[in-house]
N, C-alpha and C positions, 0 to 999 in steps of 0.2 A: 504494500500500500504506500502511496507519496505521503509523504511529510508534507508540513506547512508551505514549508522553505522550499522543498522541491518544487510545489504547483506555483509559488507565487515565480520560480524564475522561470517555469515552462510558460506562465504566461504573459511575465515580462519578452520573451523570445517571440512569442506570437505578436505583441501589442507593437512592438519596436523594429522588428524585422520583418512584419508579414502586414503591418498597416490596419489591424484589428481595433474593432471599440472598447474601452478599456469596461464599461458598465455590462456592456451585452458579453465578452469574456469572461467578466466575471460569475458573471449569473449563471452561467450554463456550466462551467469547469468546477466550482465547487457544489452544486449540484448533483454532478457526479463523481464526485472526489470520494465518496464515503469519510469524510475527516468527520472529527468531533464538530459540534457546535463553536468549543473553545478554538479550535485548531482554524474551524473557518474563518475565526474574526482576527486568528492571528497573522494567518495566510491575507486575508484581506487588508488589515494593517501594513503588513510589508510588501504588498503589490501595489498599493496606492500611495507609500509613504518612496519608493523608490521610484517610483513614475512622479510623483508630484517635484522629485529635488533629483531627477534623471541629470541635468548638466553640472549641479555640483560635484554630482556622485563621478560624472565624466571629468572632471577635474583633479579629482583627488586621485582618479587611476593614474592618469596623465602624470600627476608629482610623484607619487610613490612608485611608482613601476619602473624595471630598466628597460620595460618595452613597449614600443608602438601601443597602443594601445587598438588599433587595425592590424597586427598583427597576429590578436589572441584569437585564440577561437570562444566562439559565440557565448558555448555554455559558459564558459570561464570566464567571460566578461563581467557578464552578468552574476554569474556569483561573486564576484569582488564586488558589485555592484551594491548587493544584499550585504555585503559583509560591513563595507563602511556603513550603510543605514543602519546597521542595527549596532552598533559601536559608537557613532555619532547620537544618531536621533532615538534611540530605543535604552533611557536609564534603566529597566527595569530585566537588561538584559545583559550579564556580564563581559567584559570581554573577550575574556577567554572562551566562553560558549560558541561566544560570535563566530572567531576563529577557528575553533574547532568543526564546531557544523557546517561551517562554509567546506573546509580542506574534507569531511566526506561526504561534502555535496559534489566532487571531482569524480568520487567513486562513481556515485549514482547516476553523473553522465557520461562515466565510461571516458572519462579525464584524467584518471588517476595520477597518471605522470605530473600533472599541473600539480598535485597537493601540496609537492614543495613550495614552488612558486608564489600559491596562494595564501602560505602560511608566513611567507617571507613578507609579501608585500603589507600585508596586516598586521602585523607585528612591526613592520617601522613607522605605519599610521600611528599603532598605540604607543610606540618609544617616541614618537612628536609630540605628543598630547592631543593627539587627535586634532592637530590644527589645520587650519584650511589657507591654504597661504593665497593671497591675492598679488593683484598685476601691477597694482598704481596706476592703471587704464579705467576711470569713473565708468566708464558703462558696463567696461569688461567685468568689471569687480560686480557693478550690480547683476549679471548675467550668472556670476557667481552666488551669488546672498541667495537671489531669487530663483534662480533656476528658469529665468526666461533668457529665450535669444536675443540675441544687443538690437538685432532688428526690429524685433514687436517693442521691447524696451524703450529704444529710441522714437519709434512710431508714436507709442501712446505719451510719451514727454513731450514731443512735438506739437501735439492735437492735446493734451491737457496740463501739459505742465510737471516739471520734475515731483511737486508736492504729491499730486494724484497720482504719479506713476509708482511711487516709492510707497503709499501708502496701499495702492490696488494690488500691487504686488506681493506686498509682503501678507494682506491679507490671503490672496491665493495659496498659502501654506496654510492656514490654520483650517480645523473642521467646517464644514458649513452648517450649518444649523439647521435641524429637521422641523420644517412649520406645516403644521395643519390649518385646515379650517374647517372649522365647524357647519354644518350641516343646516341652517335655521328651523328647517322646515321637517327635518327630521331629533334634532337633539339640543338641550341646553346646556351650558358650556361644562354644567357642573356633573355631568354624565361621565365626563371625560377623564376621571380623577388616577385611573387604573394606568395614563399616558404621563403622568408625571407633569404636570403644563410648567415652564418653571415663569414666561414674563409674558405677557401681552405686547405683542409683536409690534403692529400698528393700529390695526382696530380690534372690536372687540369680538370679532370672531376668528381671528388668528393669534394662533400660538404657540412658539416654539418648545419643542416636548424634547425628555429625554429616552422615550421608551426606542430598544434599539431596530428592533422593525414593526415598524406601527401597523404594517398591511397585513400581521399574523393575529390580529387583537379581533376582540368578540366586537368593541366598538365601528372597526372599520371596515366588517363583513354585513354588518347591520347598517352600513350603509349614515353611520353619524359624523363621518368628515370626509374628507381628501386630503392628501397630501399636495404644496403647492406652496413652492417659495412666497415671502412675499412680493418681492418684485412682480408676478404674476397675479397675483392681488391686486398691488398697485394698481397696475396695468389695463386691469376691468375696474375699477373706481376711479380713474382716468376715461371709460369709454363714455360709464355713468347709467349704463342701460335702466330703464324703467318698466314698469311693468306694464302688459297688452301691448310693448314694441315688438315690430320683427325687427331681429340682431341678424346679423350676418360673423359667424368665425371663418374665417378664409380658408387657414393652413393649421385645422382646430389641433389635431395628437399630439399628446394623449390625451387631450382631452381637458385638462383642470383648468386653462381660461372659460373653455365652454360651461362647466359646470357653476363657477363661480358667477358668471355671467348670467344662468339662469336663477341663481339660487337670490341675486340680488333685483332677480324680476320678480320673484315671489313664485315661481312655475307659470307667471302671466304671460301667456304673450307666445309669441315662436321664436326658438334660436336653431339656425340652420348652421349644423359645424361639417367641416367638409374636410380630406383629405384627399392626397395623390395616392395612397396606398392603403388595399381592403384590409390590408390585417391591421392597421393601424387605426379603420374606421371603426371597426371591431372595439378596440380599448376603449374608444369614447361609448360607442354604443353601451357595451358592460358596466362602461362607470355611470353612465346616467339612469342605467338600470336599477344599481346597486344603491345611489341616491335618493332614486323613486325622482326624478327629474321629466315629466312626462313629455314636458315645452321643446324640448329638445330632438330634432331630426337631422339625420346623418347621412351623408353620402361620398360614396367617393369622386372626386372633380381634381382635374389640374387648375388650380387658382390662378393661373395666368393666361389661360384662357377664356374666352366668353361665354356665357352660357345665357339664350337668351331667355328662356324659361326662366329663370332664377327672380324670385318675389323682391320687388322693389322694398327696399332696408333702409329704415330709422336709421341705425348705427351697424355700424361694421368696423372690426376689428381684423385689423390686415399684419399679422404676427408672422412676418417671413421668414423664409430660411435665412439664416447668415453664419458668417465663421466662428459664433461662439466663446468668443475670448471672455466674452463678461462671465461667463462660468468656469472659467478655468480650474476653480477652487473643487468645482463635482466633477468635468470631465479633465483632467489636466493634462492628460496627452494630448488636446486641441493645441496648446501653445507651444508646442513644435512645430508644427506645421507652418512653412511657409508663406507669408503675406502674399505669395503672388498665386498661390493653389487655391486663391479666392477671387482671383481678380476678376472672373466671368459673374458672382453672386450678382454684383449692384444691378448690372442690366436685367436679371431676372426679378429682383427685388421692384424695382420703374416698375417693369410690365405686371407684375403681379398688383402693386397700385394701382396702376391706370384703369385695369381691369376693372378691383374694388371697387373703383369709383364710378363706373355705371351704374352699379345698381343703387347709388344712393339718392336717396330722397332731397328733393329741396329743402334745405335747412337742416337739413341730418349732419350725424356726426362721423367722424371717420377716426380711428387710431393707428396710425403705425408705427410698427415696436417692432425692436430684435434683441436679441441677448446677447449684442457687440457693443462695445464703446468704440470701434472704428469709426471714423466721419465720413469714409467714402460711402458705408453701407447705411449712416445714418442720416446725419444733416445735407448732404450733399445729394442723395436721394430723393427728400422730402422737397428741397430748396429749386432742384430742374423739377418737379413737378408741381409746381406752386408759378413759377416762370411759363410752364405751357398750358396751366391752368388757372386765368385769373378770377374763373367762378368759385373758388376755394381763398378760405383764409383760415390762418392761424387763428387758435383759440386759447388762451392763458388755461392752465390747471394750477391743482394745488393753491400753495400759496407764492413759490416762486418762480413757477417756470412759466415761459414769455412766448409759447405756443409748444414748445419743444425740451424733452430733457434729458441728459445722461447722468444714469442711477449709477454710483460706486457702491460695493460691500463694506468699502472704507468708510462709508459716508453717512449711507440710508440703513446700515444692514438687511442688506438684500443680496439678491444676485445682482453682477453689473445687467445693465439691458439701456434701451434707448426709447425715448415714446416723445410721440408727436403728436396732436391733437387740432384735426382740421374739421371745418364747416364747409358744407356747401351752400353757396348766399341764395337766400331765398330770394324765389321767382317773383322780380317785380308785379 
């Protein structure tokens, strides 16, 4: 049977070398791992604590090693890999353990010759003190601290400023916070005591819990909450939906804008949530089941296409795909990936707007949001469709923002994300 440590590097090898998602590997591999319950949270600890700090961990090979670091073989990368994270970042694990399990982790991938090697290089980490030496290069060093590439680094300092950048960043290492929302129309908040609620997030029906998988609990089989950062909260209390509207969700799965959306209609009204893909349409449909959400109809649509059938919408909520950086802290393998394996998004992101916006009513409302702080996919998006469309205007939300905003975790505790909130002027 694998060990902890064995499956968190076979699927560090899959996530890094093979282009896999770090959530959807996860879920499936321990699954079938038969490990303990303990074993899985510790195998999940160290696959996502070594992916989340992947370029420092590649730096520390780099110093400590007499070799190339492209010259090792795979497995043995990677398990040097695991070995400073759990010597660095894991007090509760000695270092001798560390060392040890790492050098018959060699064994077990049929490495054995490395054990030396492996035991050498860790052992002059521990006779450092485990120090991380830096360049005197300011970005390079932050590419260090943080474990992003100097290039998104420099990107988001340039479009927000060193402050936001140093402060987004360094939240990206810490846990994200599991927020529910409560259900109104099924449950009262004080139902929910068995979740541990520990603060009231931002309104009074979300709240960040400690229970560690909320979707195994009698509460949320019963259909008394969803899980749903708040940012995605935010997001539909920005749309504003009312009740007896037709809503439109564009690019709805999994579904928890839609839900939230209906649940602050009251079940009034109709919300039409749509997806590119049936088994995705599936998740919404289940969860609004499990809700008891009845307001809600489902189908699968390319959102950037027309559809002329489609019921002229109050409000619609245009949540498009984008590159994800503003979560880096859930998915963290996204901030490897390079700025330019996005560059085709923003045009898809336009037409999926423009689309949006037929079906909106005169004087309706419009949202568009993504879960990027990039400005090509944000402001710069909204701002040429605002220029080819002068039947539309910006609308202030909240209390600060001046038709448009970008949410930090640093800031709002939220996911990062973007929202923009336009009008179509009513018909003279």
């Amino acid at each position: 049977m694998n060990s902890a440590r064995e499956t968190a590097v076979k699927l560090l090898i899959k996530t890094f070398e093979e282009n896999s998602y770090s959530h959807l590997l996860l879920h499936h591999a321990l699954a079938d791992s038969g490990l303990s319950v303990q074993e899985k949270a510790f195998c999940t600890q160290l696959y996502y604590g070594v992916t989340e700090r992947l370029l420092t961990l590649e730096h520390l090979l780099k110093n400590y090693s007499d070799k190339k670091t492209e010259k090792l073989d795979i497995p043995v990368k990677y398990i040097l890999y695991l070995g400073f994270y759990q010597m660095k970042y894991c007090d509760s694990i000695p270092d001798s353990a560390a060392v040890n399990e790492s050098v018959k982790l060699a064994g077990r991938f049929r490495k054995k010759s490395a054990s030396g090697f492996i035991n050498a290089v860790l052992r002059k980490f521990q006779r450092s003190g485990k120090e991380i030496p830096l360049t005197g290069n300011p970005l390079l060093d932050m590419q260090i601290q943080y474990s992003a590439p100097a290039e998104l680094i420099q990107n988001v300092t340039e479009e927000h400023g060193r402050e936001f950048a140093q402060a987004f960043f360094a939240d990206s290492l810490r846990p994200p916070p599991c927020v529910i929302r409560v259900n109104p129309l099924k449950s009262e908040k004080n139902a929910l005591q068995e979740l541990h609620p520990e603060s009231l997030v931002f309104s009074e029906q979300a709240f960040q819990v400690q229970a560690a998988d909320v979707t195994q609990t009698e509460a949320f089989r019963k259909g008394l909450f969803h899980v749903q950062d708040s940012a995605s909260q935010l997001c539909c209390q920005i749309l504003d939906p009312q009740p007896g509207e037709t809503v439109l969700d564009m690019c709805a799965a999994p579904g928890g804008k839609t839900f939230t959306i209906a649940e602050l209609m009251q079940n009034q009204g109709n919300v039409y949530a749509f997806d590119l893909h049936p088994h995705r349409v599936r998740l919404i449909q289940d969860g609004a089941e499990r809700l008891g959400l009845s307001c809600v109809h489902t189908g699968v649509q390319n959102a950037a296409q027309y559809q002329k059938d489609m019921p002229a919408a109050d409000r619609i909520l245009c949540d498009v795909p984008c590159s994800g950086f503003g979560v880096i802290r859930r998915k963290p393998e996204i901030k490897y990936k390079s700025l330019e394996s996005f560059a085709e998004l923003p045009e898809l992101q336009y037409q999926i707007l423009e689309t949006a916006a037929r079906y909106l009513k005169s004087g309706g409302i419009l949202v568009y949001s993504t879960c990027t702080i990039l400005r090509r996919e944000n402001e710069e998006v909204v701002q040429k469709f605002l220029n080819a469309h002068p039947e539309f205007e910006t609308v202030p939300f909240l209390e600060y923002a001046d038709g448009w905003q970008t949410f930090s975790p640093a800031y709002q505790n939220c996911d990062g994300f973007f929202a923009a909130k336009l009008r179509r002027k009513a018909d003279d």
